[in-house]
LONU-382336 format. One line per field, with one value per residue (C-alpha): residue number from 1; chain; x, y, z. Coordinates in Angstrom, 2 decimals, decimal comma, padded with zeros to 5 digits. Last residue first. Layout:
// residues N
n = [NUM|...]
chain = [A|...]
px = [X|...]
py = [Y|...]
pz = [Z|...]
//
This chain:
// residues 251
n = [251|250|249|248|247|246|245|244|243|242|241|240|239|238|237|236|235|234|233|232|231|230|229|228|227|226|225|224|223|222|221|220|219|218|217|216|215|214|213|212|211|210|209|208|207|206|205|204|203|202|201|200|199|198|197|196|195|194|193|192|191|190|189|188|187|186|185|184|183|182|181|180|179|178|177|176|175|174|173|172|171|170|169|168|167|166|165|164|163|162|161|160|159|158|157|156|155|154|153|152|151|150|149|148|147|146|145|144|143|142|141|140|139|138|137|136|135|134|133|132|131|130|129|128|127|126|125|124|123|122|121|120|119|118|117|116|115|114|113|112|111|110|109|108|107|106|105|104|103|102|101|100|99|98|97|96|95|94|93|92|91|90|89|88|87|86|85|84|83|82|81|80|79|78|77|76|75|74|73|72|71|70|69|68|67|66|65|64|63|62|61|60|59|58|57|56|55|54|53|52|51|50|49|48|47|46|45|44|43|42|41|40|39|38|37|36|35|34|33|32|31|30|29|28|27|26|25|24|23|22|21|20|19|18|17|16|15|14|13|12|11|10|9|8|7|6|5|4|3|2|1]
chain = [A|A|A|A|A|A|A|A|A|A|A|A|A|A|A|A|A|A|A|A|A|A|A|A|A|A|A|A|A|A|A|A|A|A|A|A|A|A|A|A|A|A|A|A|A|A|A|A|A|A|A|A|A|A|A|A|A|A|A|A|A|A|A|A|A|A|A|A|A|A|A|A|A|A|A|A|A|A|A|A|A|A|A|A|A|A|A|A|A|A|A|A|A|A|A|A|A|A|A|A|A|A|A|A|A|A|A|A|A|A|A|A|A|A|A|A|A|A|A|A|A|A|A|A|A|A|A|A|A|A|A|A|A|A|A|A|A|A|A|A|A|A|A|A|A|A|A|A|A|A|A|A|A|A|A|A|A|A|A|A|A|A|A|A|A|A|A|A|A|A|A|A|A|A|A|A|A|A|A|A|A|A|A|A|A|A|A|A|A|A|A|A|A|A|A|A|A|A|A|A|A|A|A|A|A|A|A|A|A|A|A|A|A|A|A|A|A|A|A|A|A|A|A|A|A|A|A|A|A|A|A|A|A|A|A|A|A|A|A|A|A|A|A|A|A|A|A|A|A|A|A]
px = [061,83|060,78|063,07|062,96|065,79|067,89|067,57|068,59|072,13|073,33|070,79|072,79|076,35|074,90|073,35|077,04|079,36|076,86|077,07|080,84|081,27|078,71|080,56|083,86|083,42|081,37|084,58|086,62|084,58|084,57|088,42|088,89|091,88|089,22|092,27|094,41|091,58|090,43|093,67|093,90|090,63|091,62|094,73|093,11|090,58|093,82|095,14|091,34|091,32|094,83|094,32|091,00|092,79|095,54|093,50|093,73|092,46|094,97|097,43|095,37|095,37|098,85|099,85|097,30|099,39|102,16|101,32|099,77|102,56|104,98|102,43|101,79|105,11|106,49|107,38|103,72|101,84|103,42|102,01|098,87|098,31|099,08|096,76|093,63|094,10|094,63|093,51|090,63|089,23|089,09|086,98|084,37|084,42|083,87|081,15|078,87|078,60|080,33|078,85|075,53|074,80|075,90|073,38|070,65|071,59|071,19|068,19|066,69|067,86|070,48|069,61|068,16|070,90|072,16|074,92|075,72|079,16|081,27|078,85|080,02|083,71|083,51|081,86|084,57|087,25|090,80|093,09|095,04|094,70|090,87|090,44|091,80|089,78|086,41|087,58|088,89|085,64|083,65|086,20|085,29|081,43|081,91|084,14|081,75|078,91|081,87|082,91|079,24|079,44|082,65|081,96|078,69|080,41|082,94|080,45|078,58|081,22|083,37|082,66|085,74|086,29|090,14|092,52|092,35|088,46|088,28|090,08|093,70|094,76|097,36|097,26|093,12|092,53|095,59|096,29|093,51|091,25|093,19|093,29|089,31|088,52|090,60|089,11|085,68|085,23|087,66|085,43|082,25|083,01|084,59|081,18|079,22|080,83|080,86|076,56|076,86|078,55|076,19|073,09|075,12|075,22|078,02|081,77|082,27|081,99|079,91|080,62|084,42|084,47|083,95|086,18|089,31|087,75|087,87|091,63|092,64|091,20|092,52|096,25|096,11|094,57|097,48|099,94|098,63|098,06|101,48|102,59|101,23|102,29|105,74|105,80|104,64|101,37|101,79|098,34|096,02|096,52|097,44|100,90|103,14|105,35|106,66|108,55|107,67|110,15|112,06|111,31|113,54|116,03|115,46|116,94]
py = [-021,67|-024,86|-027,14|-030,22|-029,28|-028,57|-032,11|-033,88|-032,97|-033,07|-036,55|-038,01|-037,05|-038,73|-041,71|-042,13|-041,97|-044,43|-047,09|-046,63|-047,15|-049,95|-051,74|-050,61|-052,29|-055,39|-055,82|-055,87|-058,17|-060,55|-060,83|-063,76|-064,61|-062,90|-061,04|-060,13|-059,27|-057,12|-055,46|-054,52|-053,10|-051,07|-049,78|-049,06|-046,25|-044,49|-044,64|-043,69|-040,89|-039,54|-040,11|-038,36|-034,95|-035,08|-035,92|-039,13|-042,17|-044,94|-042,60|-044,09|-047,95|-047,28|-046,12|-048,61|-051,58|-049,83|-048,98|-052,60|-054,36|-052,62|-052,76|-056,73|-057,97|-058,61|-061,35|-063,05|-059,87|-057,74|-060,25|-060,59|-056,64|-056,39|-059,41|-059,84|-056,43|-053,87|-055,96|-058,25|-055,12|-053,00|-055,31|-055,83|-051,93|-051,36|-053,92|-052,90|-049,29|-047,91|-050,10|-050,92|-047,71|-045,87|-047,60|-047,11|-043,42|-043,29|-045,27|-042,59|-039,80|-037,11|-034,72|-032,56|-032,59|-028,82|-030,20|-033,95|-034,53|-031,03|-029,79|-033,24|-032,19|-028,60|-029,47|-031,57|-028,51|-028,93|-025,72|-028,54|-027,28|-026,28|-029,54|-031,38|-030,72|-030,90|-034,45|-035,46|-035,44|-037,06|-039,56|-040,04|-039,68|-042,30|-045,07|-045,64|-046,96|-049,16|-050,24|-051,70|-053,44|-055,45|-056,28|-057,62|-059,78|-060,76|-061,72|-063,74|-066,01|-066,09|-067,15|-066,88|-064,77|-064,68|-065,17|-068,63|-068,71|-066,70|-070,20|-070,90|-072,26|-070,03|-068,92|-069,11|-068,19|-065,72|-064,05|-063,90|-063,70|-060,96|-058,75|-059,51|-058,48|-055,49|-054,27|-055,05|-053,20|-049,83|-049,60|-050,20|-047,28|-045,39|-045,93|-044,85|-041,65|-041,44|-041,85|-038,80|-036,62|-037,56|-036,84|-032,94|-032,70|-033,28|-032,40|-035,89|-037,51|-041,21|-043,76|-041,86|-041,90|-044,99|-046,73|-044,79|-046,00|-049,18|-048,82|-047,45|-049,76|-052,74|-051,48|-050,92|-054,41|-055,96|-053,88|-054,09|-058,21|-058,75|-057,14|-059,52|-062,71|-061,50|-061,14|-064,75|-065,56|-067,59|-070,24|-068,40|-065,43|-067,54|-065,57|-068,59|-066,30|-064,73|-067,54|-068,45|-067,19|-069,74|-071,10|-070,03|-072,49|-075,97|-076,88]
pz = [-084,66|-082,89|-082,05|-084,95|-087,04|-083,96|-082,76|-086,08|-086,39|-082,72|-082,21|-084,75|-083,53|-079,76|-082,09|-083,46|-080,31|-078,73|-081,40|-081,44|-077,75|-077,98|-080,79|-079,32|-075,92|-077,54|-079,80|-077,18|-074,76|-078,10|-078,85|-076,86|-074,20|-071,53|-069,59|-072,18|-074,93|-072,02|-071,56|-075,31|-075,29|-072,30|-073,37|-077,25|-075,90|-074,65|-078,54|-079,37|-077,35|-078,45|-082,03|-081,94|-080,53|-083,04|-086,47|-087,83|-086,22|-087,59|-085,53|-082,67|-083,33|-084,23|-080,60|-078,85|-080,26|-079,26|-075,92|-075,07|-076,63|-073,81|-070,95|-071,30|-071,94|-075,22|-078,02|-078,38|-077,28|-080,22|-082,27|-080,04|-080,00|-083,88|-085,20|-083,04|-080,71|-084,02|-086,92|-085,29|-082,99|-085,85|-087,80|-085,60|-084,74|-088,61|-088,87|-085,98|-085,03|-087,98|-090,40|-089,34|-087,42|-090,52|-092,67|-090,03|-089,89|-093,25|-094,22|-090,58|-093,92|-093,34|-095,83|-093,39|-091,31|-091,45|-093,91|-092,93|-094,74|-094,41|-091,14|-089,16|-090,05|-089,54|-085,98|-084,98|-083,87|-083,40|-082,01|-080,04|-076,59|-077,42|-078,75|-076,01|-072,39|-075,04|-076,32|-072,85|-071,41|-074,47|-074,55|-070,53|-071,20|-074,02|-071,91|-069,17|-071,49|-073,27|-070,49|-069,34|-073,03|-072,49|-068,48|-069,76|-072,39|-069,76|-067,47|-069,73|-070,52|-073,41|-077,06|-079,70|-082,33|-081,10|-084,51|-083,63|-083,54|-087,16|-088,55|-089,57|-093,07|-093,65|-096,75|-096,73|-093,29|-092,87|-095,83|-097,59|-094,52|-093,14|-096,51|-097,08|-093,62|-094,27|-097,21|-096,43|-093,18|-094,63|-097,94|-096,22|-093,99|-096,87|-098,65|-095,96|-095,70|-099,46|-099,22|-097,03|-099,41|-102,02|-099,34|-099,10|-102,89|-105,06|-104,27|-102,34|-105,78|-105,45|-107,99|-108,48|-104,85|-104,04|-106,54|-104,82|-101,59|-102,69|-104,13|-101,00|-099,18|-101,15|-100,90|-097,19|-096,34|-099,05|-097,11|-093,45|-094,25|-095,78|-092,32|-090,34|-092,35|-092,26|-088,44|-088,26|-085,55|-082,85|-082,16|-079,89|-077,36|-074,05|-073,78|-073,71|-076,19|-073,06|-072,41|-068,71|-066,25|-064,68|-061,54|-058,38|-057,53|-055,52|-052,42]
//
């Protein structure tokens, strides 16, 4: 009579080729260290004390800042030291289904951020309108170039790039040693913090369960990225339509 099975290893996790702890974290630092020195380039180009389209073109920069940065940092480290490609770190092509699943999540996902946005500000004494009011002023700075711009970066590049730090490299390193739930949380712990302020940490760290669990499930990065892409995109046309909507009611 034969004994139960063993347990596969939990580095069997079908996430791509292992990935070295060291190798991780010389990406954070050297992804950390060019951002801040991009955005410290930014800003001296374009002073966020200037006028309101200044402030906006700083936005911009940061989000080109953060997208280049980090690419750079992971390639460097990864592609070049370590000679792997962008289809081991997960850009890979799934099925249909999954990219639909990706995108229809990301529709769901908004209204329930949006939920737990106005259930948590008033908890946390946080407030987005100061923010959107620092960088956009009334709105009538804020060009369609701009939007466009923003919609490129923050909708697109910065989601694309999110996705490969937080699920590609921290979620599959974690992945690689843990179960599911545990590298899950943790992944979806920093992915939050990375967020800032209390009440957008939260939504993003519960934003991170499902990206993670999709990554899990499709064993490619691409349903996550559609998820955030639209999420993102949605997020941004909604804070466009806020600025640009009460400029055109009649007065």
């Amino acid at each position: 009579m034969s004994g139960p099975q063993p347990r596969p290893p939990r580095s069997a996790a079908p996430l791509g080729p292992p990935l070295r702890g060291v190798d991780v974290l010389r990406a954070i630092l050297l992804g950390i260290a060019l951002f801040v020195g991009a955005i410290l380039a930014v800003r001296q180009m374009l002073p966020d004390d200037a006028s309101t389209g200044a402030r906006i073109n700083v936005l911009i920069g940061s989000f080109a800042a953060w997208t280049f940065a980090w690419l750079a940092a992971i390639w460097f480290v990864f592609v070049r030291g370590r000679g792997l490609s962008f289809a081991d770190l997960g850009y890979t092509v799934p099925g249909r289904r999954w990219a639909l699943i990706g995108v229809g999540a990301g529709f769901g996902a908004l209204p329930l951020a949006l939920l737990a946005a106005a259930l948590l500000r008033p908890a946390l004494g946080s407030d987005s309108l100061p923010s959107l009011q620092q960088y956009f002023g009334s709105g009538a700075d804020f060009t369609v170039f701009h939007a466009m711009t923003m919609l490129l970066y923050g909708g697109f590049l910065v989601p694309l790039t999110e996705e490969l730090l937080f699920r590609g490299l921290l979620f599959r390193w974690l992945r690689q040693r843990l179960d599911f739930w545990p590298a899950a949380l943790v992944s979806a712990a920093l992915f939050g913090v990375a967020h800032g302020t209390a009440d957008k940490a939260i939504i993003a760290g519960l934003l991170g369960l499902p990206l993670a669990w999709l990554f899990e499930r499709s064993r490619s990065l691409a349903p996550a990225i559609l998820l955030h892409q639209t999420y993102n995109s949605l997020a941004l046309m909604l804070t466009f339509a806020a600025l640009w909507l009460p400029e055109a009611a009649p007065g």
